[in-house]
N, C-alpha and C positions, 0 to 999 in steps of 0.2 A: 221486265214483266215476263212470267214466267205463261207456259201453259198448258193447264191442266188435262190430266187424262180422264178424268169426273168432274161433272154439276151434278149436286145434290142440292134438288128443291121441295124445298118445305112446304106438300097441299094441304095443310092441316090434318087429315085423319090418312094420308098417308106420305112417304117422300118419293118421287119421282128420281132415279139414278140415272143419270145420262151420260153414256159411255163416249168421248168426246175424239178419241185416238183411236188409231190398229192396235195398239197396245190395249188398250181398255178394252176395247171388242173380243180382242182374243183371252182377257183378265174372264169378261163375263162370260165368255163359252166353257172355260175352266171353270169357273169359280158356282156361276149361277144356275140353277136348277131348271131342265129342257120346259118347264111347266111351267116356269113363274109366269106372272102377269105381265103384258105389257102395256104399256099406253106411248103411242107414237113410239117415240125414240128413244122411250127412256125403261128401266125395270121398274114398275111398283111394288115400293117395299114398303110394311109395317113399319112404325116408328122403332117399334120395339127391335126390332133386326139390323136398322140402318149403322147405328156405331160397329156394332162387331165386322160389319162390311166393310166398313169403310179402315178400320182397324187393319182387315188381312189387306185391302188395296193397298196402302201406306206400308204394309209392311213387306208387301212384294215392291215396293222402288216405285209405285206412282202416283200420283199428284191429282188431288181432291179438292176443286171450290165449292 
């Protein structure tokens, strides 16, 4: 069993991205915008935005449940 550097949970009208690793943490300080929204521990993202996220995640080497 592997484990992931992302939880991606589905709130219905939006998804919750929860950055699980030092990896991931430092993917979102690159990647994610100083403004986004957050809720706890995770970034809220439009549904609409979440694949292409999760597309560059994947594509820089880390691991998404």
């Amino acid at each position: 069993m592997s484990n992931p550097d992302f939880e991606v949970q589905d709130e219905g009208s939006i998804c919750l991205l929860r950055p699980l690793t030092d990896a991931a943490k430092t993917w979102v300080g690159e990647h994610i915008p100083d403004d986004a929204q957050w809720f706890g521990n995770a970034v809220a993202v439009e549904h609409r935005f979440i694949e292409p996220i999760v597309v560059g995640i994947v594509a820089d080497g880390l691991e998404v449940e």
